[in-house]
C-alpha positions as CSV (number, residue, x, y, z in Angstrom):
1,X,3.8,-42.8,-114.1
2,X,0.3,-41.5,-113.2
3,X,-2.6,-42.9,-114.2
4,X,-3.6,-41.3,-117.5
5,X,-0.1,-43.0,-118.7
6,X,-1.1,-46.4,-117.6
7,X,-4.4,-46.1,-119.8
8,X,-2.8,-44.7,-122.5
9,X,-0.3,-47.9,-122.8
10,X,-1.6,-49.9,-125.5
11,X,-1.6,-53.9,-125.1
12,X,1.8,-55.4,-126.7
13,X,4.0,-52.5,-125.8
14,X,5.6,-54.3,-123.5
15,X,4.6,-52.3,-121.0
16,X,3.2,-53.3,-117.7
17,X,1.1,-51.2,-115.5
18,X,2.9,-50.0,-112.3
19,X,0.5,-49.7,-109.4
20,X,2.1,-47.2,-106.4
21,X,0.5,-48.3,-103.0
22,X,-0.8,-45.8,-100.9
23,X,0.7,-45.1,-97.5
24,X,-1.9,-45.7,-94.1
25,X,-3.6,-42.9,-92.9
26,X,-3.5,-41.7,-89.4
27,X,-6.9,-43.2,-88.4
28,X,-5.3,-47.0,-89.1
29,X,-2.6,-46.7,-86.8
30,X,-4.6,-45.0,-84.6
31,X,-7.4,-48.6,-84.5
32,X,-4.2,-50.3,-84.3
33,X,-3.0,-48.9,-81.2
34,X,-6.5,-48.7,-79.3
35,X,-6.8,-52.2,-80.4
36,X,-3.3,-53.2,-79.4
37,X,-4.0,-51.6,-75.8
38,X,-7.0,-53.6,-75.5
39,X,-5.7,-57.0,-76.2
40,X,-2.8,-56.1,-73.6
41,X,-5.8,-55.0,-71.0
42,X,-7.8,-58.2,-71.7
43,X,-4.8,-60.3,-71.4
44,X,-3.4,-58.8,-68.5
45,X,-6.8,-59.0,-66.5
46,X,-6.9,-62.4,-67.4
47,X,-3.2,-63.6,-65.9
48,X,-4.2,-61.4,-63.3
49,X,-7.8,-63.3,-62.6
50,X,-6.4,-66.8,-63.0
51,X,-3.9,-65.7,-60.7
52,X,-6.0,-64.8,-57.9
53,X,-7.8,-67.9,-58.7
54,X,-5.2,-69.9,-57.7
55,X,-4.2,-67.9,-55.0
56,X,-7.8,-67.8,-53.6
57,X,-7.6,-72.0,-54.1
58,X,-4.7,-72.1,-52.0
59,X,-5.4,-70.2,-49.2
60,X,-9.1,-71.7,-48.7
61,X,-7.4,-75.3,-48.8
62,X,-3.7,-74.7,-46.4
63,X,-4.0,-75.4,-42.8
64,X,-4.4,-73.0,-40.3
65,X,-0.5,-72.5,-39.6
66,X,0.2,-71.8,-42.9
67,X,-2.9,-69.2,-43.1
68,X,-1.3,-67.8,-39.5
69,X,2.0,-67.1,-41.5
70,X,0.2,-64.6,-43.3
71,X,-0.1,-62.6,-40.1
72,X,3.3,-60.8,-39.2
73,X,4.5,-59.6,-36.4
74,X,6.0,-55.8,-36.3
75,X,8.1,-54.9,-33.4
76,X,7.0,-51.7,-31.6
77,X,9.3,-51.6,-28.7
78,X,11.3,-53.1,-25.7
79,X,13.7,-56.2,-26.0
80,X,13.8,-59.9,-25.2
81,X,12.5,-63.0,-26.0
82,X,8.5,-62.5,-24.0
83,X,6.4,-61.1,-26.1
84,X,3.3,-58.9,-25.7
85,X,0.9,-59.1,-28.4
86,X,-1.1,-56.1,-29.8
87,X,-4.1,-57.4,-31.6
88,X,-6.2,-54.3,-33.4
89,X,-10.1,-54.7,-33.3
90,X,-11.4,-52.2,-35.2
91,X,-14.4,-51.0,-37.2
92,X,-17.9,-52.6,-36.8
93,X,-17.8,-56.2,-35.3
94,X,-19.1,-58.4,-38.2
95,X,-19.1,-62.3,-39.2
96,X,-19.3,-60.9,-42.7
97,X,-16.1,-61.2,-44.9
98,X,-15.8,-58.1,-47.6
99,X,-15.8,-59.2,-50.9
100,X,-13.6,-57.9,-53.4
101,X,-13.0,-58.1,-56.6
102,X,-11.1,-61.8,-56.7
103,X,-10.8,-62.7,-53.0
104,X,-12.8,-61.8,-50.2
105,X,-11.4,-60.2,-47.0
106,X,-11.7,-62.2,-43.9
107,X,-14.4,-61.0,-41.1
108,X,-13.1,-59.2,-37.9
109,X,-14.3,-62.4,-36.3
110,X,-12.3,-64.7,-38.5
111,X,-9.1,-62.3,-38.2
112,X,-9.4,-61.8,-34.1
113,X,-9.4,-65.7,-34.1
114,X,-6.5,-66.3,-36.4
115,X,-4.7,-63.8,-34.4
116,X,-5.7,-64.9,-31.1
117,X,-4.0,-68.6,-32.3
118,X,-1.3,-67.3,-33.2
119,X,-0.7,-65.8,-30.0
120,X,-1.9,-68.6,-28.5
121,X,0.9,-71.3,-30.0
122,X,3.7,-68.5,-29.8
123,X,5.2,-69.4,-26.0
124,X,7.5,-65.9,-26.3
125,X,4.1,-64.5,-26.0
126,X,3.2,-63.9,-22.1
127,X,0.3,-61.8,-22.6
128,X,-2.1,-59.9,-25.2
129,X,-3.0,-55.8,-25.4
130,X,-6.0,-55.6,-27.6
131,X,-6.6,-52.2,-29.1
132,X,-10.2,-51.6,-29.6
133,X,-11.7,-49.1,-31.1
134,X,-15.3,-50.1,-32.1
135,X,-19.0,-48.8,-32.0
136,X,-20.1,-52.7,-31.8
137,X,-22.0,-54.3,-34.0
138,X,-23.7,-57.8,-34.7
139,X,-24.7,-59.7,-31.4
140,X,-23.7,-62.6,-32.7
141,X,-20.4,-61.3,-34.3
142,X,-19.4,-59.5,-30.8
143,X,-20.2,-62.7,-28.2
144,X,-17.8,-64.9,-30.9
145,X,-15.0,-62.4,-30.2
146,X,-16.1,-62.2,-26.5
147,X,-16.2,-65.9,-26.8
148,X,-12.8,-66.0,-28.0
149,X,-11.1,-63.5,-25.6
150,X,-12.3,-65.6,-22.6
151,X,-11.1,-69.1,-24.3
152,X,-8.1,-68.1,-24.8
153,X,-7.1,-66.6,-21.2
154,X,-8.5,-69.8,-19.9
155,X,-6.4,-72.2,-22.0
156,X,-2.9,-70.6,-22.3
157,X,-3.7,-68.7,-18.5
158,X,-2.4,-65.9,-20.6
159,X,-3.2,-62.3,-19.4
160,X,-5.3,-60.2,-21.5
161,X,-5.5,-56.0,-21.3
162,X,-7.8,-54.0,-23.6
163,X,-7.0,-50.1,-24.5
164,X,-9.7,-48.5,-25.4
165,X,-9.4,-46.1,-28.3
166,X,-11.7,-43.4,-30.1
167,X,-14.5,-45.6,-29.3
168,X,-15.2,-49.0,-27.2
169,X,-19.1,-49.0,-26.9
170,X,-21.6,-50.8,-27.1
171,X,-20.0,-54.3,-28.8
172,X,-17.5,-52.8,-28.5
173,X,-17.4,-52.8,-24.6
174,X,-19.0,-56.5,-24.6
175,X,-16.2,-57.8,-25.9
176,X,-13.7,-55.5,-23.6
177,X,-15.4,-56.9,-20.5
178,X,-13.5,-60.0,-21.5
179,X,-10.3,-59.0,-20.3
180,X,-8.2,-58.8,-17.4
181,X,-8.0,-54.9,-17.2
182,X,-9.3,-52.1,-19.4
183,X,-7.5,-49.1,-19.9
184,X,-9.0,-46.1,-21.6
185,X,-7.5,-43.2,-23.1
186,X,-8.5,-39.9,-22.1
187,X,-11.1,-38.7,-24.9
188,X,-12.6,-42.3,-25.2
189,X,-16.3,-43.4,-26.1
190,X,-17.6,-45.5,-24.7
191,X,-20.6,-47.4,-22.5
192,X,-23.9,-47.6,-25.1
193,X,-24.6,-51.0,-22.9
194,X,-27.9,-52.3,-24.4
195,X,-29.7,-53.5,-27.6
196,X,-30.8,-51.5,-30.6
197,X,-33.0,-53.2,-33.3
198,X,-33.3,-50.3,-36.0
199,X,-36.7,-50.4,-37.7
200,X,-37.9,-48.1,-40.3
201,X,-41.8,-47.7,-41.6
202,X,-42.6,-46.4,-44.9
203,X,-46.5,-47.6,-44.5
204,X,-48.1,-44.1,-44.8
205,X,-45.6,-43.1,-47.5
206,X,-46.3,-46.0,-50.2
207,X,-50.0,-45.8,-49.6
208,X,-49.4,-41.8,-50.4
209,X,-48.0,-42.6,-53.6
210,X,-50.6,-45.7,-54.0
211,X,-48.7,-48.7,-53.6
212,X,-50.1,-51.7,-51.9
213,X,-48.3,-54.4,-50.3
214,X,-49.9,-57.5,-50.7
215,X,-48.1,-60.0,-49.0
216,X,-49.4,-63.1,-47.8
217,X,-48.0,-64.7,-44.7
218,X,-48.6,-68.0,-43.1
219,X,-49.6,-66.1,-39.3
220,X,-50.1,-62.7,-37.9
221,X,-46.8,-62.4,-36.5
222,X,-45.2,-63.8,-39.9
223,X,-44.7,-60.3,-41.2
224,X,-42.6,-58.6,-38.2
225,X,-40.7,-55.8,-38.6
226,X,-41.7,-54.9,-41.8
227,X,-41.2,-51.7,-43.0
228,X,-44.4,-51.8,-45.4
229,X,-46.5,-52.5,-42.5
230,X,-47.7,-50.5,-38.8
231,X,-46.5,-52.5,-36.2
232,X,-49.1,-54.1,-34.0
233,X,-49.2,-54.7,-30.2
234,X,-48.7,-58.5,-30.6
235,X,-45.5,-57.6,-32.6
236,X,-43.9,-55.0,-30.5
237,X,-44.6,-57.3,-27.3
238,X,-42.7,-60.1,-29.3
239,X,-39.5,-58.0,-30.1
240,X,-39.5,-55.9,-26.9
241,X,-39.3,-59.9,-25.5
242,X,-36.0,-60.4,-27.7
243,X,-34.6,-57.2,-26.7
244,X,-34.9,-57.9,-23.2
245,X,-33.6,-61.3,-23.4
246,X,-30.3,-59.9,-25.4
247,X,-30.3,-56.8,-22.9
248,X,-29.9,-59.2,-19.6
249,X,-27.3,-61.1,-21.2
250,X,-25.0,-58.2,-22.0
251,X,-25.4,-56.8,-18.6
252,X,-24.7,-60.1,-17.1
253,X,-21.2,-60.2,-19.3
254,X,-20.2,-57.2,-17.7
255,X,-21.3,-58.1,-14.3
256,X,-19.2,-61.0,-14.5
257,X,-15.9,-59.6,-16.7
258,X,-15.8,-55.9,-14.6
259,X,-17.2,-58.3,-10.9
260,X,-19.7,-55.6,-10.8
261,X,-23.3,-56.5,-8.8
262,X,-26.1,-56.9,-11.5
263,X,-28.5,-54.6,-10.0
264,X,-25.8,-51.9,-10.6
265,X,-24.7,-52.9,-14.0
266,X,-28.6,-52.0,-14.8
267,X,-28.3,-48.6,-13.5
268,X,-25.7,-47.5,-15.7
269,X,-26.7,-49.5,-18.9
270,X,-29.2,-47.6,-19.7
271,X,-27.7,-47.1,-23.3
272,X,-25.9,-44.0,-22.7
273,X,-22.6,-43.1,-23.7
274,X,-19.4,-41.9,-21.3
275,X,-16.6,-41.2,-21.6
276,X,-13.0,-42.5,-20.5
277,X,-13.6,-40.5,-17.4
278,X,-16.8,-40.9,-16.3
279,X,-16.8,-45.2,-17.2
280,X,-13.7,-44.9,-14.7
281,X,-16.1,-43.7,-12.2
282,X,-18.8,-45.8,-12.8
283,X,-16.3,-48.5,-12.6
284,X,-16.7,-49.8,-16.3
285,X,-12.9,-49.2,-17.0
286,X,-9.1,-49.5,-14.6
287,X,-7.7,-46.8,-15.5
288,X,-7.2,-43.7,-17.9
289,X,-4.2,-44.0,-19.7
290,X,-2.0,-43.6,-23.2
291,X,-1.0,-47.1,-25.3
292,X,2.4,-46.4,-23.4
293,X,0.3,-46.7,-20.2
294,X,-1.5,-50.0,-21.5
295,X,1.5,-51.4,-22.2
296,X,3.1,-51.0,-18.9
297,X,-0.3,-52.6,-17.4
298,X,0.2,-55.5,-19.4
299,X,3.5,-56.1,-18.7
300,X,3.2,-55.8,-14.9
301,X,-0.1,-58.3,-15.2
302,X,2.0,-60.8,-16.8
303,X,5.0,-60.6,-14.4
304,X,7.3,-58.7,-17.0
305,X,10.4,-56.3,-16.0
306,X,11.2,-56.8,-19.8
307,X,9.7,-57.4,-23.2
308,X,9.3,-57.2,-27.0
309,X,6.6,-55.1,-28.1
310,X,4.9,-56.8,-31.3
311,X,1.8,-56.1,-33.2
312,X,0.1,-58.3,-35.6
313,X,-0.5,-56.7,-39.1
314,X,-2.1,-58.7,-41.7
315,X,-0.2,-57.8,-45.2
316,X,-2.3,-57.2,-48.1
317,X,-1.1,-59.2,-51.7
318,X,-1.9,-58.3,-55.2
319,X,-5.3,-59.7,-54.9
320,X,-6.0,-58.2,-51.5
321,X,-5.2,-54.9,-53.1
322,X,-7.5,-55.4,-56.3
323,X,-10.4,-56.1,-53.7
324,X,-10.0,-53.1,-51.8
325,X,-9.9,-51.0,-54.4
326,X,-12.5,-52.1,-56.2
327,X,-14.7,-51.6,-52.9
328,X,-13.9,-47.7,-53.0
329,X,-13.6,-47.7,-57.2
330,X,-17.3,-48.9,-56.9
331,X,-18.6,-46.4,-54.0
332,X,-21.8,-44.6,-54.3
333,X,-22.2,-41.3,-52.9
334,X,-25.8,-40.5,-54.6
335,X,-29.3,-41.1,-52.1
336,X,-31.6,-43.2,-54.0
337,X,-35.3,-43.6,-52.3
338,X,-35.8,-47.3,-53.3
339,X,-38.5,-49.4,-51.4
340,X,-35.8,-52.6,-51.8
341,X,-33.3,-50.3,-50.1
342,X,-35.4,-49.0,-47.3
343,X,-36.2,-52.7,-46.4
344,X,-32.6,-53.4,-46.6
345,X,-31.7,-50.6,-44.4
346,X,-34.5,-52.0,-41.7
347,X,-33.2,-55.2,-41.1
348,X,-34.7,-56.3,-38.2
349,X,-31.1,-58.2,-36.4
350,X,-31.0,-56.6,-32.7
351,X,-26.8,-55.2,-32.1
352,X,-24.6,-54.5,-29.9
353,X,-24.1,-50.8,-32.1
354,X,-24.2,-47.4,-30.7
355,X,-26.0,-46.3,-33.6
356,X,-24.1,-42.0,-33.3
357,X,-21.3,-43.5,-34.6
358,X,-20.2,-42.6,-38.0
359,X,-16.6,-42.8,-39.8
360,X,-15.6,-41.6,-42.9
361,X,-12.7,-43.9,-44.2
């Protein structure tokens, strides 16, 4: 009936108007379906963020052998029940954890230690091969791991060999001179002994463009290091004093760890880098070598004919996952000149870094 015929029926026919119901149109199912994929988005970021919650709550409150059982052990090679322990240092040496998106990722420093433990309380475990491969980094960060390394031999009387990788300097080498041996491979880096405190100036170029820092401190030597200011005498006396404090103590580390006289650890720490080669000669490493090599080492250190290769991975969950990703997911490759992000960039923390390094991940 269309409707011409429903307003031609006259009232008391009998007849009732019949109304026909249009079908939806493709632009309704198409808001339900967006809207229908968003509620399932929302909902599964939510199950996924209170599940990481709880995750997070539980590994922040078990005890430390339960936070060890998330380190397992892979075996490499070789057979019976002694153990040698590879324990991977790797990247810049840093007290910071990485945050992610739910959980953050535990320092180097907090990861060597838990792995160190768990060598430590395994008795299979006759002796540790740490693979390094490290430009260095914090001071503080790298004489905790050094720190570590030397507790550890002391207390379990446990042998300890270090195999050097792409790169042991700097850091990286302070906390090599902690062990009983140090093999290198063949193309290593290493060396970079000393103290770098970047500092950048931007003085003459905010004053080009008319900016003014008008800072008030407290003293004249409140304001050091800052990048919005030319560095006086008094202040590069002051920090040349740190350095030099810093300096003697890494060169006394390695005078002690490779039983080197001081006067000669200062004649080859002059910040330069070597290589696997030349440290051999300048007596900084044992021996050049492959892993295969190191392994051997550590084995005859330890009094082994025998013995079960195993390396401590750490094995990433759901949450770990989400964190890392969001680190690259967020990664900026654009060059901002920002005033806040040229002070950040000159913090003034002397490190153990070898400052040529750069890796892409």
């Amino acid at each position: 009936m269309t409707d011409t015929q429903q307003n031609n029926i006259s009232p008391g026919t009998g007849w009732q108007p019949v109304y026909i119901k249009k079908s939806r149109g493709a632009g309704f199912w198409v808001a339900v379906g967006l809207a229908s994929f968003f509620f399932l988005c929302t909902l599964l970021f939510f199950i996924l963020f209170v599940g990481s919650l709880v995750l997070n709550k539980a590994l922040v409150t078990s005890t430390s052998l339960s936070a060890r059982k998330h380190v397992e052990e892979t075996v490499i090679e070789g057979s019976g029940e002694s153990k040698v322990a590879i324990i991977p240092i790797k990247g810049i040496l840093s007290s910071e954890s990485a945050e992610g998106i739910f959980l953050e990722k535990p320092s180097i420093v907090e990861i060597v230690k838990q792995q160190l433990d768990q060598a430590a309380d395994d008795t299979q475990v006759k002796a540790v091969l740490l693979e390094v491969d490290s430009p260095g980094g914090g001071i503080t960060a790298s004489d905790i791991i050094y720190n570590q390394i030397t507790k550890f031999k002391t207390e379990t009387q446990k042998k300890v060999v270090v195999y050097m990788q792409d790169v042991a300097a700097s850091g990286g080498y302070y906390i090599s001179a902690a062990a009983d041996a140090i093999v290198a491979h063949p193309t290593t880096i290493t060396g970079s002994i000393g103290v770098i405190m970047p500092l950048i100036n931007v003085a003459e170029l905010i004053n080009r463009y008319g900016i003014k820092d008008n800072s008030i401190a407290s003293g004249n030597l409140k304001e050091i290091g800052s990048p919005l200011k030319q560095m006086t005498a008094d202040e590069a006396d002051v920090l040349k004093g740190i350095i030099d404090e810093l300096y003697l103590q890494f060169v006394n580390v390695v005078s002690t760890g490779r039983n080197m006289d001081l006067e000669a650890v200062k004649k080859i720490a002059d910040g330069r880098i070597y290589t696997g080669k030349q440290a051999l000669e300048k007596g900084l490493v044992d021996q050049l070598g492959y892993l295969e090599d190191a392994i051997t080492l550590t084995k005859q250190l330890a009094g082994l004919t025998e013995a079960t290769i195993i390396r401590y991975e750490k094995h990433y969950g759901m949450a770990d996952l989400l964190g890392l990703t969001s680190n690259k997911l967020f990664q900026q490759n654009t060059i901002r000149l920002d005033i806040s992000q040229l002070q950040d960039q000159s913090d003034t923390r002397p490190m153990y870094l070898w400052n040529g390094y750069s890796k892409r991940e």
